[in-house]
N, C-alpha and C positions, 0 to 999 in steps of 0.2 A: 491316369495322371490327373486328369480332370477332377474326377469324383473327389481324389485327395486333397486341392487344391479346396475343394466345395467347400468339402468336411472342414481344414480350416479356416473357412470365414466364416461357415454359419455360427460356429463358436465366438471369433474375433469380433462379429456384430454387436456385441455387448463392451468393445472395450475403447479405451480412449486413443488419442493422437500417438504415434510412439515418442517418449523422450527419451532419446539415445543415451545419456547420460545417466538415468536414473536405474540400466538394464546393469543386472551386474557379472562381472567381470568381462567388461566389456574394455580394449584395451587398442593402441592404435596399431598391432598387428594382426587385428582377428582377421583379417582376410586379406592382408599381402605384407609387402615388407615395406610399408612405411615409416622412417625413423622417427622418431622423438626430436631429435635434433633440426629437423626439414620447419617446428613450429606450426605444425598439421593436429595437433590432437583438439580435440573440438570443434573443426571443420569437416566440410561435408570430405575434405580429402585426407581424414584421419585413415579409413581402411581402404583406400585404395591400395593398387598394388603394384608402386614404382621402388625401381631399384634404389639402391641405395646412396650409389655415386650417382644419380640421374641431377642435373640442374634445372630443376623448376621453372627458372625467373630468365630460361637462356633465349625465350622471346619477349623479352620487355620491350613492349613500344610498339608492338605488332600488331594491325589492327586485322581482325576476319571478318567480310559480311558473311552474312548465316541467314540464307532466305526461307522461311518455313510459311506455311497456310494459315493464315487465322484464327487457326483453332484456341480453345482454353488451354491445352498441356502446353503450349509453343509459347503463348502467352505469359505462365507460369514461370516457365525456365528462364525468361525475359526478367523477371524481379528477382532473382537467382543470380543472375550472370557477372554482379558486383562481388562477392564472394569470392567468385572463380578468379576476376581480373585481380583485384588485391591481393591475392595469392601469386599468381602467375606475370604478370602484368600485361597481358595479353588484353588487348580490347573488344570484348565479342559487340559485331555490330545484327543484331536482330534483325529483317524486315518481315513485317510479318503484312501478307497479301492473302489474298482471293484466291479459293482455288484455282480458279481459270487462270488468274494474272500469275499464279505459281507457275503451273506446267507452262504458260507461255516463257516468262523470262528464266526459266533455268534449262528451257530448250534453246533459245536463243543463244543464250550464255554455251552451253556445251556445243552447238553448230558454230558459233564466232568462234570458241576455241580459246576464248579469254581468260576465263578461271577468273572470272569477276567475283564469284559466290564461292570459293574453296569449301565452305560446312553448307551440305546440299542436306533439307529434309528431302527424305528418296520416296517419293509416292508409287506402290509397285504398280501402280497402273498407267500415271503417265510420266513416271520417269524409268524407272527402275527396269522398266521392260521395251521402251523403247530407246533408252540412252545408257545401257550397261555399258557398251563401253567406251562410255566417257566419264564412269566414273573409278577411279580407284580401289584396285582389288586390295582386300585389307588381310586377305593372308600373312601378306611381309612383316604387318607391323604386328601382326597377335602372335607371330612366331619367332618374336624376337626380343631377347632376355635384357638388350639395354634399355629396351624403351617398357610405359607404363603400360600394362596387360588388362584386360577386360574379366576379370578372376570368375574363373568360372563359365568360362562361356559355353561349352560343349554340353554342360548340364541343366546350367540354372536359365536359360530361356526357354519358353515354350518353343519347341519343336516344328512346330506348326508354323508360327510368329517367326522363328527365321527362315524359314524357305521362302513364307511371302512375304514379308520384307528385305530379303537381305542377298538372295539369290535369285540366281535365270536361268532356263532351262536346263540345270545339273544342279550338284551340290556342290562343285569344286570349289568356287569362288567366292566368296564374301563379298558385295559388296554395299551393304550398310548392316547397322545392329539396329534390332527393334526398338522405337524410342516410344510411340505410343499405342495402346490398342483397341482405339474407338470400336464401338459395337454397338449395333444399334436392339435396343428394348421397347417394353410397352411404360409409359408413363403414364398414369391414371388418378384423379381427383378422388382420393379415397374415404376423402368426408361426406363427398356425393356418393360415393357409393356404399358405403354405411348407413346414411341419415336415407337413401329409397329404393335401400334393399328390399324390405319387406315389400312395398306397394308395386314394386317392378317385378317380384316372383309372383303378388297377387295376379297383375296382368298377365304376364308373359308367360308364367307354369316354371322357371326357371333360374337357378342361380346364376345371376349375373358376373362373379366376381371372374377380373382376372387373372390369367397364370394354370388355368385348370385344361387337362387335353379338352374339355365339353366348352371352352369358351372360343369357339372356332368365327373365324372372317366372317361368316355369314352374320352370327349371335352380334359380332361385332359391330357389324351395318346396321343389325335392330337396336345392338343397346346405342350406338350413337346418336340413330333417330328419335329413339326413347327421349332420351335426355335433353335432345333439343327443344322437344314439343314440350316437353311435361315437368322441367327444372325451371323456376323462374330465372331470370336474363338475371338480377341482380347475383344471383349464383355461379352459375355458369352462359353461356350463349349458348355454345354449340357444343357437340358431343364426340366430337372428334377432328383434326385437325392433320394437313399430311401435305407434303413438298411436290406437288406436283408441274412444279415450273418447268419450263424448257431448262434443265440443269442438271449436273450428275446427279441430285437430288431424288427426281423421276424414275432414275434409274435405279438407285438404290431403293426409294419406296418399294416400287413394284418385285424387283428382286427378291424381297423377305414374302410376297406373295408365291411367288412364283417357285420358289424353295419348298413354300407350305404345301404345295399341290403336287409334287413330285419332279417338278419341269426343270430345264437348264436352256443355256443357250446353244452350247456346243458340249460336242464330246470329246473326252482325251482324258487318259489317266494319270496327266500332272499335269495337265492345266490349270489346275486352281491352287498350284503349289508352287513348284520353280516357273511353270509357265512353260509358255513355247512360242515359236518363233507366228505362227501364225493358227486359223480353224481350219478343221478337214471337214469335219459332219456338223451339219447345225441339227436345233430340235426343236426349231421356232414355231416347225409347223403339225408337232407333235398335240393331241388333245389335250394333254397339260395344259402346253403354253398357251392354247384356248381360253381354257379355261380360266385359269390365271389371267387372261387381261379381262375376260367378262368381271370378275370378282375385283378388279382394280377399279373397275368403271366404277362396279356399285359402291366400292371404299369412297370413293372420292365425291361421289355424287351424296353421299352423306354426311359428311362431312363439313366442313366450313366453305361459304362461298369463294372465299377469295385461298383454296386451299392451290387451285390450278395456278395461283401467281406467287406461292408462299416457296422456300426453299426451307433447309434445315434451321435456318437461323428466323427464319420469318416463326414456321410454327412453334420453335421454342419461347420466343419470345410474346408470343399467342398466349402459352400456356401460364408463362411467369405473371403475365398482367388477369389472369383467371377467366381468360375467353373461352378456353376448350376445357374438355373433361378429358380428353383422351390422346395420344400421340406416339407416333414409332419416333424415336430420336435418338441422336447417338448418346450414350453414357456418360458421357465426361461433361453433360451438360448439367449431371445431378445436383452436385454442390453447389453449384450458382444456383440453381432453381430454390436448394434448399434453406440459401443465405434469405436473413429475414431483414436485411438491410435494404434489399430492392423488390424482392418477390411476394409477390400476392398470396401467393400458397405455399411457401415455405412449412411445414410440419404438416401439409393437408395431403404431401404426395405418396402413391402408392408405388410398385414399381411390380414387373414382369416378365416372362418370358413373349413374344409378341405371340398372335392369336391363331390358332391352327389352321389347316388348311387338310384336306382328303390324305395326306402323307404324314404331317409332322410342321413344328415349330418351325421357321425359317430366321435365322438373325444375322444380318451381314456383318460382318468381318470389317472395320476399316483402317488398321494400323498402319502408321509408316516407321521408315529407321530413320537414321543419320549416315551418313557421305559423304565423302573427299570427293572435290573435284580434280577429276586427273590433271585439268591443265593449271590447277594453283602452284605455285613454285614451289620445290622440296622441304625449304622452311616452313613454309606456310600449311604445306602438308603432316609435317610432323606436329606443329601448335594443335591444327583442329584434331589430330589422332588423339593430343592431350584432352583434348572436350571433350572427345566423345568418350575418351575412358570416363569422364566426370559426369557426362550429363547422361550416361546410361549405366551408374551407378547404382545401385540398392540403394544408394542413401537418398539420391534423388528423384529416385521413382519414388518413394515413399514422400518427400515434400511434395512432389506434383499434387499426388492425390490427394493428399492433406492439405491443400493450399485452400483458402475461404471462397476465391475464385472456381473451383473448382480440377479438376482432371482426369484422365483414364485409368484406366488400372495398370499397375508395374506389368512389365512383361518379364520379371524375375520370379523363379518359385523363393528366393529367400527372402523378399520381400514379405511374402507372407507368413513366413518360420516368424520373422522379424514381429508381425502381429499378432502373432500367436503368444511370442515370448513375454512379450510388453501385456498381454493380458494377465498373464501368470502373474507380473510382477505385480498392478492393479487389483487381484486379486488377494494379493500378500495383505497389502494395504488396507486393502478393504472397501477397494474405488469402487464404484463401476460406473459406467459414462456408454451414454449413446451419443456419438459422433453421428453428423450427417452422411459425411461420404459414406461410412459402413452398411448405410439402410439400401445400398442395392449391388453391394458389389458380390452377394450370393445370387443375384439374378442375371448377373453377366457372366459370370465362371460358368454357369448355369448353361450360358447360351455359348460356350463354346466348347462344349459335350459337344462331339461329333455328332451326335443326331439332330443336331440344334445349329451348329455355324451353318453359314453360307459363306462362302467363299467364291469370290466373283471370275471371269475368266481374265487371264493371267497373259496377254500375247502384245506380239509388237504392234501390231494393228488394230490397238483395241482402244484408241481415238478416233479411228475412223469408224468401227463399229457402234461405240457410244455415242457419234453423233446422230446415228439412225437409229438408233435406240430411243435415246431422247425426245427426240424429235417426233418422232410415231407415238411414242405413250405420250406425250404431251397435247399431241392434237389429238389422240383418240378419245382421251377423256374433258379435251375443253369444244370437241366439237361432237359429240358422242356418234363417232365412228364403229362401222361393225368389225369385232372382234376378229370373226376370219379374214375377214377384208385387212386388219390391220397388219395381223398375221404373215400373210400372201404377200406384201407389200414390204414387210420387214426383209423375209428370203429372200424377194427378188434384189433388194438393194445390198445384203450382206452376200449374195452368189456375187454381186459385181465389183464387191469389194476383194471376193477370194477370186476372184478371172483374170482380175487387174495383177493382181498380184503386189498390192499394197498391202 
């Protein structure tokens, strides 16, 4: 399914923005029963797929807040969400917060039992698994012919993308649809690495570029140091750059190591899918995961000084201003970076699969969905069902991505039929156009080839394990602590989290 997905972008890479109106016969029931008469054709809710006696406008005046993370896709939908309300009249109210101040206030919100937030972004890690059930099971409404249907859903999501997003330890229940699917790659200054190709193989004996299995962690730590020492400052500063704050940030860095070397945290064979209620076996103290945190030290000791106080948004924005050569960072950061409006190196970036390890690639996985809050009142429950038909639409996953701001890749496969078709049509014409978003979205499909994702552990208690997670790779690498020692210290504090029985 992957490989197919590859297949068409590496093609789609050569074509422009889709404009839906120029593909032909393209019509406002290609993909449900939208009428003519509703005054939908031309809008993003020309092919959705509501009934025909459905009333659109039957919550005018209705206001929803809709708390998501800070992220660019969530951002996105925010410039979006005028369209929807003049259609609908529904007022969506956006807050867009911090990761941390996320899972704090929509855990609060589902513990008060208020339904302050009825359109919950569902983060599988700290919502989704620790508050399934306080959020709304969405069975009811996808199996029910009066209301607006998610077309397609059993097929055109990736498979993957709704188990961890959208479900908890089974497959019964829905409860959110995949809305983005952050993933973190290698981000590389490929003007630097063009213009001291030669003089870096003369020293070193070796091709530097990334993306190759021979460009492993190790090669990684030399060619960053490379670069720091032997690139002028007015070029670059420093050769690599990476989140090692006390922050999920740490956790994810290290995790695409730790993936690379063969390790995990725990074992379970759907843990890192629907999840489960808590860990039986860890593997913290397996030689892997040794190894893995020695190789994180030397990441990070390489790296940019103030790399141990940087989070995902510190070193993106490192990159943008032309401090680092190099960086793991989530995907959906590309278009921004690429925009020549604010960024430094706009047309100078490369992109990648991140750097191997003794096993293979490692690339985290970071996708959320969207969510009903159970306790919003039954009106308010059926408006946001209407959202999330819209805002996890094909049409909309494709604005996200397209947006100048940036965003993630659809988590629809006709989203990319959709880029495929629109090149056909560019073709006809005689176009051809390099968009920005296009120049990495083969190295993200890329990286969620099963021998390439990572995928995090998936349990109810896996806040109280991230805090000792964090915490230990944060001081290990700001106070450079031994790796076994760190190890030992990790177990004993995750054995006291499974005795408790938290």
């Amino acid at each position: 399914m992957f490989r197919q997905v590859a297949a068409i972008l590496m093609v789609a890479v050569f074509c422009t923005s889709c404009i839906w109106n120029e593909v032909p016969g393209r019509s406002a029931t290609t993909d449900g029963d939208t009428p003519d008469g509703m005054g939908l054709v031309g809008t993003s809710f020309e092919d959705l797929e509501i009934p025909e006696d459905y009333d659109i406008r039957q919550f005018e005046g209705m206001t929803l807040n809709f708390i998501v993370e800070n992220n660019l896709a969530a951002n996105i939908l925010s410039h979006e969400n005028e369209e929807f309300s003049r259609i609908t009249g529904i007022n969506i109210k956006i807050r867009p917060v911090d990761y941390d101040t996320l899972a704090r206030k929509v855990n609060l919100d589902f513990i008060a039992q208020e339904g302050e937030y009825p359109l919950v972004y569902v983060d599988p890690y700290q919502t989704l698994n620790r508050f399934y059930t306080h959020l709304e099971i969405l069975n009811p409404y996808m199996g029910n012919p009066s209301l607006p249907q998610i077309s397609g859903y059993a097929v055109d999501f990736f498979e993957v993308q709704k188990e961890v997003c959208g479900q908890f330890l089974n497959n019964s229940n829905i409860y959110a649809i995949p809305f983005d699917s952050t993933t973190m790659i290698l981000y590389y200054r490929k003007d630097i690495f063009e213009e001291y190709r030669d003089r870096f193989m003369e020293e070193m004996g070796y091709d530097w570029t990334p993306g190759t299995r021979e460009f492993t962690w190790e090669r990684y730590c030399e060619v960053s140091a490379w670069i720091s020492q032997k690139v002028p400052d007015n070029q670059v500063v420093y050769g690599s750059g990476h989140m090692a704050q006390e922050h999920n940030s740490v956790f994810c860095d290290f995790s695409n190591i730790l993936a690379a070397y063969g390790g995990d945290y725990f074992t379970g064979e759907h843990i890192q899918t629907v999840g489960q209620l808590t860990f039986h076996a860890t593997r913290v103290m397996e030689e892997e995961f040794v190894q893995a945190l020695e190789m994180y030290k030397k990441v990070v000791a390489a790296s940019a000084p103030d790399s141990i106080r940087w989070n995902w948004t510190d070193s993106a924005n490192a990159f943008l201003n032309g401090e680092i050569a190099m960086m793991p960072n989530w995907d959906e950061n590309a278009t921004h970076l690429e925009n020549t409006a604010h960024s430094k190196v706009a047309g100078k970036i490369g992109y990648a699969l991140l750097p191997y390890g003794d096993s293979r690639s490692g690339n985290i996985y970071g996708g959320s969905g969207i969510g009903i809050n159970k306790y919003a009142t039954e009106a308010e429950k059926q408006a946001a069902w209407l959202y999330i038909v819209w805002a996890t639409s094909k049409e909309m996953q494709l604005r996200i991505l397209q947006h100048p701001e940036g965003g993630s890749l659809p988590t629809r496969h006709s989203a990319y039929d959709a880029l495929e078709l629109q090149m056909d049509v560019d073709s006809r014409k005689g176009e051809e156009r390099r968009d920005a978003y296009l120049k990495y979205v083969p190295v993200v499909v890329a990286a969620w080839e099963p021998e390439n994702i990572y995928l995090r552990p998936k349990i109810a208690n896996f806040y109280e394990v991230e805090q000792v997670l964090t915490e230990a790779l944060h001081r290990m690498v700001a106070q450079d602590l031994d790796s076994r020692s760190v190890s030992a210290s990790i177990y004993e504090a995750l054995e006291r989290i499974r005795g408790s029985g938290r």
